[in-house]
Structure formats: C-alpha cells, structure tokens
C-alpha positions as CSV (number, residue, x, y, z in Angstrom):
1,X,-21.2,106.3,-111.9
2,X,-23.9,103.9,-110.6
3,X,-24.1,103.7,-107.0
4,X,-23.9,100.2,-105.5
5,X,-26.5,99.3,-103.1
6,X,-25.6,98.3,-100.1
7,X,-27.9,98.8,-97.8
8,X,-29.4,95.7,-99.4
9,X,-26.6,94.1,-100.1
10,X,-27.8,90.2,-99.2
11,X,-30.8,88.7,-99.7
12,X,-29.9,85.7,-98.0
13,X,-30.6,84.4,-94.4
14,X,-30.4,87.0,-91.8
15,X,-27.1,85.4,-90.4
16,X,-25.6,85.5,-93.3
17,X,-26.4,89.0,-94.0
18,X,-24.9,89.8,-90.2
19,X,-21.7,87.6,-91.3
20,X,-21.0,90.4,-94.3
21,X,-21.8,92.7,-91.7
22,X,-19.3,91.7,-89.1
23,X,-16.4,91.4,-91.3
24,X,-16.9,95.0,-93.4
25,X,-16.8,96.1,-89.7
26,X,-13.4,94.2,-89.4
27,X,-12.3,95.5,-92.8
28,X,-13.6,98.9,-92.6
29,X,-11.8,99.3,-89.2
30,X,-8.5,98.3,-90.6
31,X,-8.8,100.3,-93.9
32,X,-9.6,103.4,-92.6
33,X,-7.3,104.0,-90.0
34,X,-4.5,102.3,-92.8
35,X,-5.5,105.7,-94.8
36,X,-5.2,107.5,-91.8
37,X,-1.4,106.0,-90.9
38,X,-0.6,106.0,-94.7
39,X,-1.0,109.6,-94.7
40,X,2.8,110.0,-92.5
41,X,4.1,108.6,-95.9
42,X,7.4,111.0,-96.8
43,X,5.8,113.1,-93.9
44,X,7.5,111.3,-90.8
45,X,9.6,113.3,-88.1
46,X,12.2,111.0,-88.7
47,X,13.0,108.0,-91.6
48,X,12.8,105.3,-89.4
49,X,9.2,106.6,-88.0
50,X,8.5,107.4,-91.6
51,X,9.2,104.1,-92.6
52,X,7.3,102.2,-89.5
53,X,4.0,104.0,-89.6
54,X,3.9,103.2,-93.2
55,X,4.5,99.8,-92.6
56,X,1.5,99.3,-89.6
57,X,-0.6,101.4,-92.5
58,X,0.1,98.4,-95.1
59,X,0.0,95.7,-92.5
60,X,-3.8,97.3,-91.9
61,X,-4.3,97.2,-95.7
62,X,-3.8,93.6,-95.7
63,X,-6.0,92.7,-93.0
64,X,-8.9,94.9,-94.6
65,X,-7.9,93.0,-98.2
66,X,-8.7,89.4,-96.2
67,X,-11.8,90.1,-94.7
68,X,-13.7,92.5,-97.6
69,X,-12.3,88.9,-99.9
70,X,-14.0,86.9,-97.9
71,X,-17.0,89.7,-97.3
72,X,-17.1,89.6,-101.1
73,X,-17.8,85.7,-102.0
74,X,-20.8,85.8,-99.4
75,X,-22.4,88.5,-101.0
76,X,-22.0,86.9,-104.7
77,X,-23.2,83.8,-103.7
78,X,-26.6,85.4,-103.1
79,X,-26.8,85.5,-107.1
80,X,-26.6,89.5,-107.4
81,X,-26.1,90.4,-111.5
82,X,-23.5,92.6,-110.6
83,X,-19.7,90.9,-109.2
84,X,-18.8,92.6,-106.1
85,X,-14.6,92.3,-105.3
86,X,-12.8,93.6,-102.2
87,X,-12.6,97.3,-104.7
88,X,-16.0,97.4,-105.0
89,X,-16.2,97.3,-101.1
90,X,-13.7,99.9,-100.6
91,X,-14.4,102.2,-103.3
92,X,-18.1,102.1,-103.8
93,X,-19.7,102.5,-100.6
94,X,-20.8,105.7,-98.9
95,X,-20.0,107.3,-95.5
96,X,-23.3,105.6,-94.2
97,X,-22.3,102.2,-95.2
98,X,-19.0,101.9,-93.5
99,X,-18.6,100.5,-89.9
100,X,-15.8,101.5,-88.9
101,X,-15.1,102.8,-85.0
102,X,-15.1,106.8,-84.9
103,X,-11.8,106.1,-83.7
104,X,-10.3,104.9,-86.9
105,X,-11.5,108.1,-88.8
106,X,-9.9,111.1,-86.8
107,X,-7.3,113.1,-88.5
108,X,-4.0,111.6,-87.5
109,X,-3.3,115.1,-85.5
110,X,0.7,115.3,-84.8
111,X,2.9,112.5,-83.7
112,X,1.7,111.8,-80.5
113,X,-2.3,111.8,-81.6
114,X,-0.8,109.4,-84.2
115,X,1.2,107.1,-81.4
116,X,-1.7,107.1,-79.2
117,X,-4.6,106.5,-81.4
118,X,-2.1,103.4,-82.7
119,X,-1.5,102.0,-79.3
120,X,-5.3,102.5,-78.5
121,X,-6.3,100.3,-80.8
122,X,-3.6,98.5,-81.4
123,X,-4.1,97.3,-78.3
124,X,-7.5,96.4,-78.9
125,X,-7.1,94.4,-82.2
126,X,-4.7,92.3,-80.1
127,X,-7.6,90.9,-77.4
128,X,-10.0,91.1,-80.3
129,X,-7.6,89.3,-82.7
130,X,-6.1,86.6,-79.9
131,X,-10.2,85.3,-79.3
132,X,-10.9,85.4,-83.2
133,X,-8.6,82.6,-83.3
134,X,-11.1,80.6,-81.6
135,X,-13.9,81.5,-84.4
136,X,-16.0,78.9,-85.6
137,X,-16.0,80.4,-88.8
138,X,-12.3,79.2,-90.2
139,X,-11.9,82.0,-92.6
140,X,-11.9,84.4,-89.5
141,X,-10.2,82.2,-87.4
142,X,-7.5,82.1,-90.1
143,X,-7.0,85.7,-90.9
144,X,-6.5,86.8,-87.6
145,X,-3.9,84.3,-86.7
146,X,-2.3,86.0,-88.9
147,X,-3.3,89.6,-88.2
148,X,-2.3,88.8,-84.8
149,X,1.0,88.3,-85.5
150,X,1.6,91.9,-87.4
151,X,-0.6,93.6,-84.2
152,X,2.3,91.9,-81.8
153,X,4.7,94.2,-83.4
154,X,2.1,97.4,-83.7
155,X,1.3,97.1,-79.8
156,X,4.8,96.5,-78.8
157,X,5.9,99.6,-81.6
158,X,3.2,102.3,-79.6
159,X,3.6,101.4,-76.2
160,X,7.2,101.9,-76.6
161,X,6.5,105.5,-78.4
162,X,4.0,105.9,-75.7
163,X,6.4,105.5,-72.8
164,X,9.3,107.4,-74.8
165,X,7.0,110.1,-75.5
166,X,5.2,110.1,-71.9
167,X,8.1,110.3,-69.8
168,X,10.8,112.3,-72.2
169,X,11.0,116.2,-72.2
170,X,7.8,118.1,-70.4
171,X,6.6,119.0,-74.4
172,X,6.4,116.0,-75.4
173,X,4.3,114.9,-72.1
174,X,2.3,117.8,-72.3
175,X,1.6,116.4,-76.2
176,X,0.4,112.8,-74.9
177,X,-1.9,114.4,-72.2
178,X,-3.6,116.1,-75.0
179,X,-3.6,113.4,-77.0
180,X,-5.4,111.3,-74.9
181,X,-7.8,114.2,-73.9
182,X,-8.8,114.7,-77.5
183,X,-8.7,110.4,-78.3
184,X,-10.2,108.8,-74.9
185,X,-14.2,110.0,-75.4
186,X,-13.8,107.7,-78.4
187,X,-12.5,104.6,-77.1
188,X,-16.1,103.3,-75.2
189,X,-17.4,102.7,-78.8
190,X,-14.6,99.9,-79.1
191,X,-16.2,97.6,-76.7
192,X,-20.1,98.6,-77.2
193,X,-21.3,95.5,-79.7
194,X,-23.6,96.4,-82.7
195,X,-26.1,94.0,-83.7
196,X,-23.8,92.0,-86.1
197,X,-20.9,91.6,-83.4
198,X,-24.3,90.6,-80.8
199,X,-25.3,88.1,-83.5
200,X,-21.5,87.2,-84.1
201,X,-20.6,86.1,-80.8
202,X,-24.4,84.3,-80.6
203,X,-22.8,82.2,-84.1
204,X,-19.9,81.9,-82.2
205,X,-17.8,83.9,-85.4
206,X,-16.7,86.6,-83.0
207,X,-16.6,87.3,-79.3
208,X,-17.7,89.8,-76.6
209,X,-16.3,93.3,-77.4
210,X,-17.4,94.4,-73.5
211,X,-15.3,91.4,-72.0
212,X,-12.1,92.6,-73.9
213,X,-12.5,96.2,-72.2
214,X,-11.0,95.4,-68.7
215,X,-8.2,93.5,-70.8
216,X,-7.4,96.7,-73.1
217,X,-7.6,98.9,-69.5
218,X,-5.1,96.7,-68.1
219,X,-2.8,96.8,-70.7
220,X,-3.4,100.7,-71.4
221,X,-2.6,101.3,-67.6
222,X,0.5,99.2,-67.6
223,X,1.7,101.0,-70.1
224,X,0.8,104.7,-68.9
225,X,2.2,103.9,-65.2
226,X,5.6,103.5,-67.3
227,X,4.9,106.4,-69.4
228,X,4.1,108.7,-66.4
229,X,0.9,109.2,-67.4
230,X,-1.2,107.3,-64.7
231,X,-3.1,110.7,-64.3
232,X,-4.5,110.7,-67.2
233,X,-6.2,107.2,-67.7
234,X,-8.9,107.0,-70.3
235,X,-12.3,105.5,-69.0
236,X,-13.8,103.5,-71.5
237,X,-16.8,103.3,-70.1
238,X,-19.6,105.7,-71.3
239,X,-21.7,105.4,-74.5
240,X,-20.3,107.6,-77.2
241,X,-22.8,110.5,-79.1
242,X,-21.5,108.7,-82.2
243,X,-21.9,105.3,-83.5
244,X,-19.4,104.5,-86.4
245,X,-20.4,101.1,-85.8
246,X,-23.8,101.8,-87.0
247,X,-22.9,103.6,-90.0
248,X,-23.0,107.2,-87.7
249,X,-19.9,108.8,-88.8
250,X,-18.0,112.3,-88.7
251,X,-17.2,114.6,-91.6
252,X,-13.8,113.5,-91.6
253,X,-14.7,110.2,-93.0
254,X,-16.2,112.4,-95.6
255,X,-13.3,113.6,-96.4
256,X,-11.2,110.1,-96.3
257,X,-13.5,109.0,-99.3
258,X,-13.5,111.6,-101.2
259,X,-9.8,111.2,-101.2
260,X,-9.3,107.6,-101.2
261,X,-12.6,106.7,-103.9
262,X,-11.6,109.7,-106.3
263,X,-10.0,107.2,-109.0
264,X,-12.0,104.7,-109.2
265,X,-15.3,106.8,-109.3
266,X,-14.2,109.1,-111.2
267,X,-12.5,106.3,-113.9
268,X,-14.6,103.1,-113.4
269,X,-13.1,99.5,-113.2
270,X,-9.8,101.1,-113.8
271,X,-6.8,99.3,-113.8
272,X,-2.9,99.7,-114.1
C-alpha cells in the first residue's frame, strides 16, 4: 500500500504548513489516548466504569474527527493529486509523523494508571481548551467550545476517581502513588511548545502551553490535598528525554498503529 507523504505534506506558506501542524498535534493528542481509553471497552471493573471510560474514549474521537477535518481541507487546498480525509490522517501516517504528547501513548496500566493519566490531561485540555476559545482562527475557536464542554465532565469524572481512589483503602492509595510515580516524568512535555504551538500562539491560533502549567499545578494540587496525596505532587517542570510533540515517540505507539491502522492498510479505502 502506497505510503502517504507527510513529511511534505504542504507546499503552501510556512504558516500554513504550521496551521496543519498544530491541529494534527490537537488531533493526534485526542485520538491516541481515545485508543488508549477505548481499550477498557467490556474490560471495566465495573459497568458503570465500563460504560464512562468508553464514553471520555468517544468524546476524544470526536474532537480528533474536528480538527484532522479541518487539518484535511488545508492540506487539499494546496492542489495535492491525491484527496487526503480525516482517514487518511489517522490511518496513513507513521509513528514519526504523529504529534501526540508521550503521555497520550502509555499503556493504560490498571485502573488507577487509567484515572490518573485521564485527570492529568484532562486537566490540561480544560486550560488549553478554555483559551482556544479566544482563537483567531474560528474553526479552532469553534471546536473547542465545544470540546470544552465534554472535558467539563472528563475533569470533574477523574478528580472524583482521583480523590475516591487516593483516600479509600491503603491498596488503592498505594496504586495512585504508583501511578503518579510511573505518569509524572511525562507531564513537563504538556507545557514545553514545539515550533507549530511557538508559531500558533505568534498567529494568535493557539496560546502559551508554559502559562497553562501553574494553572494545571493548581488544579492537580487541589485535587491531591483532597485525595491525600499532597506527598506525591508531580513537578512539571523538567524537559522530558522524549519529544512526542516532535514526532519522538515510544514503541508503544508502535504498537497502537499497528493495531488501530491494520484494516485500512491492509484493505485500502475500505468501507462498510
């Protein structure tokens, strides 16, 4: 199956090329940790988790649909022969050309890796999704109005797992601490821009990933204080070994493809 180019993927002006950039980033975020969430499905400890965790996982889905849709009519307008849709994004990229946070990409572990990775980032979408409103570019504005409304629910959904899980029985505390041990080296590389967020907040399309930090931080240590978990803060602060955000990912991701690209590589433009 031919092998889309991406690394090239827009011959227009180098702002626009950053704009594509910027919202894969978005989309890949979204997409991959959906997979990650989706993978609970019929797996839950309970129904009702069962049933939540799947939801956040399509709510994720949609918000990657939005902005690889809009990521997709920049790129055609640039005249490319070949169409390029929101599947072609998804499915027809390699490890190297998605940009999504290290984060996102980690095996969803047990339930409290799972809670805590949500309510990391969950966390984070919020502050990034509550300044995206302001966007200049109305497309982005526009999706995460509405994004923001589903990431409402997913923060207040983990912090309350956090804080049930934190301060109920000493196993389950003892699973949060290492949650957070094995999750926190991984949360810097939210709030570290890469060139297309440095050029997006420039455009005035996006906004300043280090200024949402102390924000996320508060929030986080709200939410630990009533989890009993104060001693176990994450610090945010250091550069990270990996950049997913630069197309620098882990095996894992690896793995998520070759999962999640199977059909349509292995059965072109297939359809149901």
């Amino acid at each position: 199956m031919q092998q889309v180019d991406f690394q090239s993927i827009h011959e227009q002006d180098q702002s626009t090329n950053q704009l594509v950039n910027y919202l894969l980033h978005l989309a890949d975020d979204a997409l991959i940790l959906g997979h990650r969430n989706s993978e609970w499905c019929g797996h839950g400890p309970v129904l009702e988790l069962d049933i939540a965790i799947t939801n956040i996982a399509l709510d994720l889905l949609g918000q990657a649909r939005n902005f690889y849709q809009y990521a997709a009519e920049l790129i055609n307008n640039d005249g490319r022969p070949e169409v390029v849709t929101e599947d072609t994004l998804a499915y027809l990229r390699d490890a190297g050309g998605f940009k999504n946070c290290v984060l996102a990409e980690l095996p969803k572990g047990d339930w409290g890796v799972t809670v805590m990775r949500q309510f990391f980032f969950s966390v984070y979408q919020y502050f990034l999704y509550q300044q995206l409103q302001e966007s200049n570019e109305e497309r982005i504005a526009a999706i995460s109005a509405k994004a923001l409304k589903e990431v409402t629910y997913h923060v207040r959904w983990s912090s309350e797992w956090v804080i049930r899980l934190g301060a109920g029985t000493a196993e389950s505390h003892k699973r949060m601490v290492q949650a957070i041990t094995l999750l926190q080296q991984y949360t810097a590389e939210l709030f570290i821009p890469a060139g297309y967020e440095e050029m997006a907040l420039t455009m005035g399309w996006g906004t300043d990933v280090t200024a949402l930090q102390p924000l996320w931080l508060q929030k986080v240590t709200e939410i630990f204080e009533k989890a009993t978990l104060t001693g176990t803060l994450p610090f945010a602060g250091e550069n990270t070994t990996l950049s997913g955000k630069e197309g620098k990912h882990t095996s894992y991701l690896e793995n998520i493809l070759t999962d999640m690209q199977f059909l349509q590589r292995a059965y072109p433009g297939a359809e149901w």
